[in-house]
C-alpha positions as CSV (number, residue, x, y, z in Angstrom):
1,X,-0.7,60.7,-19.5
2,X,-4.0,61.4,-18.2
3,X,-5.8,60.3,-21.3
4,X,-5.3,56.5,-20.6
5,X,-6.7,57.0,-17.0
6,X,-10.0,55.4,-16.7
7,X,-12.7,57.4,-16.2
8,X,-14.3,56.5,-12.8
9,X,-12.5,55.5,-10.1
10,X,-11.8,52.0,-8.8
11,X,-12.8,52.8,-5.2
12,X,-11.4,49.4,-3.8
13,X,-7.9,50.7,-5.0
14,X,-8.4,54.5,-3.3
15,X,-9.0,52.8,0.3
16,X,-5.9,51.5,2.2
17,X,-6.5,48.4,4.1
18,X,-6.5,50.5,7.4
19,X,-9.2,52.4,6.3
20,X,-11.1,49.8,4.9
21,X,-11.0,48.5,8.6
22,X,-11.5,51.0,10.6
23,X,-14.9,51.8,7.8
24,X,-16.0,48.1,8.4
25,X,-16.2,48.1,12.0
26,X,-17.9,51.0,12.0
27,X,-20.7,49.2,10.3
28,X,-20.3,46.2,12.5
29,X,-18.5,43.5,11.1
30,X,-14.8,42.4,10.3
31,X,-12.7,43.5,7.4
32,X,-11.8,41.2,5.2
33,X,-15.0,39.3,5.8
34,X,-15.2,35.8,5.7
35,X,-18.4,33.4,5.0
36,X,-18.8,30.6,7.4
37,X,-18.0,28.2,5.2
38,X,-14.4,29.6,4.1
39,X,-14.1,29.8,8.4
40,X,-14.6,26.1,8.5
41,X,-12.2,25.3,5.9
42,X,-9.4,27.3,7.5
43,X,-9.8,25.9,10.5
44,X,-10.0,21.9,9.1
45,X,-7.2,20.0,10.2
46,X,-5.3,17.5,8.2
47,X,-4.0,14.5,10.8
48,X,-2.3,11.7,9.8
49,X,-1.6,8.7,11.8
50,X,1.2,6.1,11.1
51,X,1.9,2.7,12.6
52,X,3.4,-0.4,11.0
53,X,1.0,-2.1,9.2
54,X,-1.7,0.2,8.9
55,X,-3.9,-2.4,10.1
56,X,-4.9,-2.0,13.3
57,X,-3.9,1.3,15.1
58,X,-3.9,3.8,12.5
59,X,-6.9,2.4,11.3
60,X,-9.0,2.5,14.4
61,X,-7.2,6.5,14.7
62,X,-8.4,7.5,11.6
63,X,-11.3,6.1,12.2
64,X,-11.9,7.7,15.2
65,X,-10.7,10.8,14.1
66,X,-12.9,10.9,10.4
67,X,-16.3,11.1,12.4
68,X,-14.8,14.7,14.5
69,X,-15.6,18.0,12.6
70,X,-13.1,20.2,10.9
71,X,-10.9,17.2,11.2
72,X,-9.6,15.4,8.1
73,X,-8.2,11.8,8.8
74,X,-5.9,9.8,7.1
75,X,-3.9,6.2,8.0
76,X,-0.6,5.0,6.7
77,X,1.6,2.3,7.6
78,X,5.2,2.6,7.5
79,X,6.2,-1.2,6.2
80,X,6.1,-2.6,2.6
81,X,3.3,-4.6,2.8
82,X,1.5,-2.4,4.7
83,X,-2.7,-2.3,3.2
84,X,-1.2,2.0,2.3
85,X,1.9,3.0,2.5
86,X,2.7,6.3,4.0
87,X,3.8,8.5,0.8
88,X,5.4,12.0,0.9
89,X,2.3,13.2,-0.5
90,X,0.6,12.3,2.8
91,X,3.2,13.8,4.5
92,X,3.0,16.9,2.3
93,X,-1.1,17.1,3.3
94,X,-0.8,16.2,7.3
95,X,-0.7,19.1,9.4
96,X,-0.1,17.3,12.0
97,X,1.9,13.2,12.1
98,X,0.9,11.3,14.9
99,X,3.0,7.6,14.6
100,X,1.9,4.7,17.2
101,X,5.7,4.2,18.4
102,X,9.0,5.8,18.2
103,X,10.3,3.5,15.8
104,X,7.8,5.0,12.7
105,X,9.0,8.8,13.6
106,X,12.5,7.7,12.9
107,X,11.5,5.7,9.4
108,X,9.6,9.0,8.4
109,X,12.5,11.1,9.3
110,X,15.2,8.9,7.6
111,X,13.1,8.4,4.2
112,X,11.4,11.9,4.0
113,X,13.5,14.0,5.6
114,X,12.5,17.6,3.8
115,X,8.6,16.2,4.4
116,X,9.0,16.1,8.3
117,X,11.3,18.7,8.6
118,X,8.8,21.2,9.7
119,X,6.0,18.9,10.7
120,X,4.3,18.7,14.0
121,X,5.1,15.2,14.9
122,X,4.1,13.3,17.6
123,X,5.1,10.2,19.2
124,X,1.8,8.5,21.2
125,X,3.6,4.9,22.5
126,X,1.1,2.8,22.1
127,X,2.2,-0.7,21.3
128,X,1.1,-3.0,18.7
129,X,-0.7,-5.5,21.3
130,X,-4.4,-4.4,19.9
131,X,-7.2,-5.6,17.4
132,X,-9.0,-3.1,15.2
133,X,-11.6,-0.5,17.3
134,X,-10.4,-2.3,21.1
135,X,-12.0,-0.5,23.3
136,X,-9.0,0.1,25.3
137,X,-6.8,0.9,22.1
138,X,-9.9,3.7,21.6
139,X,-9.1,5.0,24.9
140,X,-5.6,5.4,24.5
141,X,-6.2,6.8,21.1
142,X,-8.1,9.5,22.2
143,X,-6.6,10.7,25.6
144,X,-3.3,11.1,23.9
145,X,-4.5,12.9,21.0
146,X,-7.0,15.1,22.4
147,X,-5.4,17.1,24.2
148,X,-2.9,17.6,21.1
149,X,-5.6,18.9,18.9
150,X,-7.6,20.8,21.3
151,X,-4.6,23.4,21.7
């Protein structure tokens, strides 16, 4: 039995994880250690904003939204003829579902039931009586979902 061992150890293997931690702060830094750039992907968010048409208030959202670090932004629209469609796929990628009314949150959760089930979804009321980047659709934009992403 002995003869298939290899001959030098694997010293990664001998270690327990405990030990390997306690070892690393000893030398100053964190076990497992991650690179900055691994950090930052880990802590990117995936938002998705839904309104009807996918002209107007999810656009200006995502727009918004696209420009902020470690936050990836996407638009969808929950009608037909909407410029995109929301797709489970999107729904599948979004951490987190923000729709513009209540009306969208109960079209996702009818036709993609298993997508949303688990979801962090939230409903921000804001009517479809604004133009694309309104300054005042801006403002609602962004002191409703602020607060949702800085927690």
């Amino acid at each position: 039995m002995k003869e298939n061992w290899p001959r030098e150890k694997n010293w990664k293997h001998v270690y327990t994880r405990s030990e390997k931690r306690h070892r690393a702060r000893q030398l100053g830094f964190e076990y497992p250690h991650e690179s900055e750039e691994n950090l930052a992907k880990s802590e990117t968010i995936n938002v998705l904003f839904v309104c009807s048409m996918n002209q107007w208030r999810s656009p200006t959202a995502e727009s918004i939204y696209s420009k902020r670090p470690f936050v990836n932004a996407r638009s969808r629209g929950t009608s037909r003829s909407a410029r995109r469609t929301v797709t489970a796929e999107d729904l599948k990628w979004a951490d987190i579902v923000f729709v513009m009314e209540d009306k969208h949150k109960q079209r996702l959760q009818s036709e993609y039931p298993s997508e949303v089930r688990y979801k962090e979804l939230h409903v921000l009321d804001i009517p479809d009586n604004y133009q694309f980047m309104d300054p005042e659709l801006i403002i609602e934009i962004t002191e409703s979902v602020d607060p949702i992403l800085a927690r």
